[in-house]
Structures are given as C-alpha cells and as structure tokens.
Steps between C-alpha positions, in 0.01 A plus 500: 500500500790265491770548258479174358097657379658781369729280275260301419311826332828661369596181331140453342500854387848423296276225388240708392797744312658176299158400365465803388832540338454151369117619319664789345783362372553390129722207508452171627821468620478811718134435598605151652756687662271714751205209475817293716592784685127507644474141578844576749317804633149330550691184612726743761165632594305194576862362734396857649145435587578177623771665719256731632215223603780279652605865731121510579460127650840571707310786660529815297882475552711498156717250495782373269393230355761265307576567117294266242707202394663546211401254206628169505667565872429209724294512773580668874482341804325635796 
C-alpha cells in the first residue's frame, strides 16, 4: 500500500470524525465549523486518491507529483 492510500483513508476517517462532531453539535455556528472541516478532509482525500491512480499508471512507483494550483494562480508552463 502506498502512503499516498493510506492518507487518503486517514484523511477520510478525520472526515468521518468532523461529521460526526458537526451532527452532535448544538450550534449552527459550531456545526458549520466541522461540516467545513470535512469538505478539506474529503477534498485532501480525493487529491490523495488521485495521487495514488496517477503512482499506478507511472508503474507502481510513487512519485511527487506537483502541488494543486492555488486559486486564481495563473497557469504553468510545461
């Protein structure tokens, strides 16, 4: 197992945690809170996944693949 698949499960189980904070908790405010906290878990998971598939196609080999572009960043060129 590659480490980028064991991420990929650590950061959905944090996701997994936040919802559940965010179902028990009382306040809108604070249940917002962890429902945003899950989406960056489950987001960091899926960049994960997609890490690991793009490791697979290279030949099993994990490689470092760039960062994500930040948000409004203009585009790199090859």
């Amino acid at each position: 197992m590659m480490k980028s698949e064991i991420r990929g499960d650590d950061y959905r189980a944090k996701a997994d945690g936040a919802l559940s904070m965010a179902a028990a908790a009382t306040l809108v405010q604070v249940r917002a809170r962890h429902e945003a906290a899950a989406a960056v878990w489950m987001g960091l998971a899926a960049f994960e996944d997609r890490r690991s598939a793009h490791a697979r196609t290279l030949g099993g080999a994990e490689s470092r693949p760039s960062r994500p572009p930040a948000a409004g960043a203009p585009p790199r060129s090859a």
